[in-house]
TORDOGU-378347 format. One record per residue (C-alpha): residue number from 1; residue in three letters; x, y, z. Coordinates in nm, 3 decimals. Layout:
# residues N
[NUM,'ALA',[X,Y,Z]],
...
***
This chain:
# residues 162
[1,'UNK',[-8.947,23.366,-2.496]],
[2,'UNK',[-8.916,23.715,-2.415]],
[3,'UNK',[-9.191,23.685,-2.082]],
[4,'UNK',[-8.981,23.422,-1.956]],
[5,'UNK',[-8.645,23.604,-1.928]],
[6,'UNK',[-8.879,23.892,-1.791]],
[7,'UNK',[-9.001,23.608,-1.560]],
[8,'UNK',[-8.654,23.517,-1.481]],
[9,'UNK',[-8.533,23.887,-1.394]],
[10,'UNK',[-8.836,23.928,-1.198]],
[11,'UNK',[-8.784,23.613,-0.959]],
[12,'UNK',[-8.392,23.686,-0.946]],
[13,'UNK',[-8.445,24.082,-0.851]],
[14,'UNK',[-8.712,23.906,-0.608]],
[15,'UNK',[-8.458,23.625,-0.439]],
[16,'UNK',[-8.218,23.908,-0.435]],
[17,'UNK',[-8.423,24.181,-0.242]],
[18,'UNK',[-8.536,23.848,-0.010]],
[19,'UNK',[-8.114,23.780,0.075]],
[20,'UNK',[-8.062,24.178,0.164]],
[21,'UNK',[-8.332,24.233,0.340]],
[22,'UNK',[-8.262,23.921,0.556]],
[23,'UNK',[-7.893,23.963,0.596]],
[24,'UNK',[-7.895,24.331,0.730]],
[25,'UNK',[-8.034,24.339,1.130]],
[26,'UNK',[-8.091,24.652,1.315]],
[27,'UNK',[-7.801,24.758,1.540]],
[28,'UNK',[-7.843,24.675,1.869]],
[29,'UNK',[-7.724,24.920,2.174]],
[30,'UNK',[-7.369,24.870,2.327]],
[31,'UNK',[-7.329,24.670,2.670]],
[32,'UNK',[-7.124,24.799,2.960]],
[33,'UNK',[-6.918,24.581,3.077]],
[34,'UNK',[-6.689,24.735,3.383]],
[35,'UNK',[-6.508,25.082,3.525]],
[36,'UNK',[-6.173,24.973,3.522]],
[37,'UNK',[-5.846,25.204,3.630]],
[38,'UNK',[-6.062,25.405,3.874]],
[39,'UNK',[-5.765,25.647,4.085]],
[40,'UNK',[-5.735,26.002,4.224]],
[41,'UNK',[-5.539,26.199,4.027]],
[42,'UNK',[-5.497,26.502,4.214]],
[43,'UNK',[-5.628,26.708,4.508]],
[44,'UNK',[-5.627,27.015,4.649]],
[45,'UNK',[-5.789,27.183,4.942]],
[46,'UNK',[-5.865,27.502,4.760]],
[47,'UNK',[-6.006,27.369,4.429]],
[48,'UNK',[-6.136,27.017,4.325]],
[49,'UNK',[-6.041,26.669,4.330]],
[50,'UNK',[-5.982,26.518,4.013]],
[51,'UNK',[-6.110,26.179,3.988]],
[52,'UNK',[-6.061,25.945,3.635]],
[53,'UNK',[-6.130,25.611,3.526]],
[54,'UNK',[-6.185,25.424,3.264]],
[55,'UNK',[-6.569,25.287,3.143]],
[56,'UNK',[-6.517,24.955,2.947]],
[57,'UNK',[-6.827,24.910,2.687]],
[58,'UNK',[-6.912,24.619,2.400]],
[59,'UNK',[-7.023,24.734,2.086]],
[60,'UNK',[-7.221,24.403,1.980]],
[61,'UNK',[-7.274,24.528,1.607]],
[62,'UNK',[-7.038,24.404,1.287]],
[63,'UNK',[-7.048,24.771,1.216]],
[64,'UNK',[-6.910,25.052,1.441]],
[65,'UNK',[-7.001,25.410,1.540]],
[66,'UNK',[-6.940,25.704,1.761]],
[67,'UNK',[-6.974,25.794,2.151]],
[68,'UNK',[-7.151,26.143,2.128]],
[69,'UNK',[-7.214,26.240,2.495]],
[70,'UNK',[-7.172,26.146,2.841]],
[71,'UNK',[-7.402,26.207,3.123]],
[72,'UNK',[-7.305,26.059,3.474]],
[73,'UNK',[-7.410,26.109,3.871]],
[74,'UNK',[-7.062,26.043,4.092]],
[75,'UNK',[-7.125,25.920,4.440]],
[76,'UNK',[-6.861,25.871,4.711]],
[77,'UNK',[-6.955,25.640,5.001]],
[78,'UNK',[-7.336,25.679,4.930]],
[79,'UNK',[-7.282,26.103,4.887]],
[80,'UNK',[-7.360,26.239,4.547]],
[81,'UNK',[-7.039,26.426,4.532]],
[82,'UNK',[-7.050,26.553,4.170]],
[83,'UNK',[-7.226,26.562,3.787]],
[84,'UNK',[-7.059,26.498,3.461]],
[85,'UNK',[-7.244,26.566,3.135]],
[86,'UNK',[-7.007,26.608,2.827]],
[87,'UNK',[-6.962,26.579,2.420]],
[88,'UNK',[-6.753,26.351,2.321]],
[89,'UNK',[-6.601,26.156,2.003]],
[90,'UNK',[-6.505,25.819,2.079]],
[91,'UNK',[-6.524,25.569,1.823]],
[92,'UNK',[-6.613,25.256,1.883]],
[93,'UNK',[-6.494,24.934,1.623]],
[94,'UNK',[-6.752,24.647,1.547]],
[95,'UNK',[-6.782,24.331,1.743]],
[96,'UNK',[-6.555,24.447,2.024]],
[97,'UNK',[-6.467,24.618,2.379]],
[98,'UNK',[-6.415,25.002,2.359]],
[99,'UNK',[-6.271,25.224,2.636]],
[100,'UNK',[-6.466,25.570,2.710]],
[101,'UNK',[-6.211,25.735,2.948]],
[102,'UNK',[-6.396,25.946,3.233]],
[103,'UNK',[-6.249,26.228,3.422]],
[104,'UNK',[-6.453,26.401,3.710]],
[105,'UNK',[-6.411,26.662,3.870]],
[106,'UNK',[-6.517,26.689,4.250]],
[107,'UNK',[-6.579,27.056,4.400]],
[108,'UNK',[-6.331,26.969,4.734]],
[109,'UNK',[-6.637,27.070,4.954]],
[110,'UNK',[-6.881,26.815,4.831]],
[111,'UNK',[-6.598,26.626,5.018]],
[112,'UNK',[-6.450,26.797,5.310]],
[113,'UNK',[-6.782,26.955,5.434]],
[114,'UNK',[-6.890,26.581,5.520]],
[115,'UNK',[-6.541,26.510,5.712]],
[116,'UNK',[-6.725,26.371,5.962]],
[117,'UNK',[-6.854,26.069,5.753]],
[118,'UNK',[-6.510,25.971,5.704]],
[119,'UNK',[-6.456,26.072,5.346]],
[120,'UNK',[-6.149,26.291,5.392]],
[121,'UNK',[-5.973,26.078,5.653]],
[122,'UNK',[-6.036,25.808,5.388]],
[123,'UNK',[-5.885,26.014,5.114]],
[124,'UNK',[-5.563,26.070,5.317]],
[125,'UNK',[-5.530,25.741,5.453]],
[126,'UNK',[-5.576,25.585,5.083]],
[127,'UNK',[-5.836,25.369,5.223]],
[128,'UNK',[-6.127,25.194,5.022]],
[129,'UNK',[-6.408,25.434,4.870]],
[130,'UNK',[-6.729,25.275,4.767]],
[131,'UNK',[-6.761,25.467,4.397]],
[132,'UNK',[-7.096,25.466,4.211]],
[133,'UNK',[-7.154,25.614,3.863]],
[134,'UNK',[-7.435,25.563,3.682]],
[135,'UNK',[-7.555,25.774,3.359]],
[136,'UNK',[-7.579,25.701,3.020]],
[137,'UNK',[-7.385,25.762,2.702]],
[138,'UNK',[-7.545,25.839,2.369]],
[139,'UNK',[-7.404,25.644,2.091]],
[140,'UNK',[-7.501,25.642,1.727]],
[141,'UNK',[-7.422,25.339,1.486]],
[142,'UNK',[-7.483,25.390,1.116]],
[143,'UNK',[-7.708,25.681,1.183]],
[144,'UNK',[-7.971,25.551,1.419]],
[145,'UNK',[-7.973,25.693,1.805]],
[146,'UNK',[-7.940,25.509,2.117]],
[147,'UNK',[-7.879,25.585,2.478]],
[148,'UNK',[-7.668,25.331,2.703]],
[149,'UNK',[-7.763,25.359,3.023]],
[150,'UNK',[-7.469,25.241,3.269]],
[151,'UNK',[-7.419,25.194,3.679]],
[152,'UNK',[-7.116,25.067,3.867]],
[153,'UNK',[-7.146,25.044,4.209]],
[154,'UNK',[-6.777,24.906,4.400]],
[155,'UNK',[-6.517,24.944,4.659]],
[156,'UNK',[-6.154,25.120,4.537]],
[157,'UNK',[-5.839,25.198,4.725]],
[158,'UNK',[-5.778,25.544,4.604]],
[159,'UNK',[-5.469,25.618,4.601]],
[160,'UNK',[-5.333,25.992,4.532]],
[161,'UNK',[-5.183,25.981,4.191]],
[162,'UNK',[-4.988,26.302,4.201]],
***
């Protein structure tokens, strides 16, 4: 009698270790989904433009996680006009949207030494910019790594937000 409640343990430690190991999945990476709120916050001849926005991002997992670093390449009508690479700590909530907001900072000559290509007149007329970023983002969700690589390439009326 004893061998078969030894049995039984056995088969129900067995089922048990089957149902874990078949419920839990390996986290998948979060999905960018848009670069929303894109606007010029300030300018200045002397110094830089400021340029912010907003990078919209699905976290896919039940479980959440953290944002750890940002790495980006900002372009301005087809001109690379500036890099961003920072830490961060954004947290991110399972099975749903998260915002990463982005600020940038433009050295004013990247811009206004290309005047001829239109990009300052554009600025001061608040005329359409094409924008790209692309870069990546490191995430990490219940202690395993990934990197999120991300590009948005669109037209934005950039307006001077001062």
């Amino acid at each position: 009698m004893k061998k078969t409640i030894k049995e039984r343990i056995y088969t129900l430690f067995f089922a048990s270790f089957l149902i874990l190991m078949v419920s839990c999945t390996y986290p998948e990476k979060p999905e960018f989904r848009s670069l929303e709120n894109v606007k010029l916050q300030s300018l200045s001849l002397k110094g830089e433009i400021l340029l912010k926005a907003d990078a919209i991002f699905y976290n896919p997992n039940a479980i959440g996680g953290d944002v750890e670093s940002v790495a980006l390449e900002v372009f301005l009508d087809d001109k690379k006009v500036a890099d961003v690479k920072h830490e961060t700590s954004v947290n991110m909530k399972g099975n749903s949207d998260f915002t990463l907001p982005i600020e940038v900072k433009i050295p004013a000559m990247n811009v206004f030494e290309d005047a001829k290509a239109g990009l300052l007149k554009n600025i001061l007329k608040n005329q359409k910019f094409l924008i790209t970023m692309k870069g990546d983002i490191n995430t990490s969700i219940s202690g395993i790594s990934f990197q999120v690589p991300f590009q948005n390439k669109e037209e934005y009326d950039l307006k001077i937000g001062l």
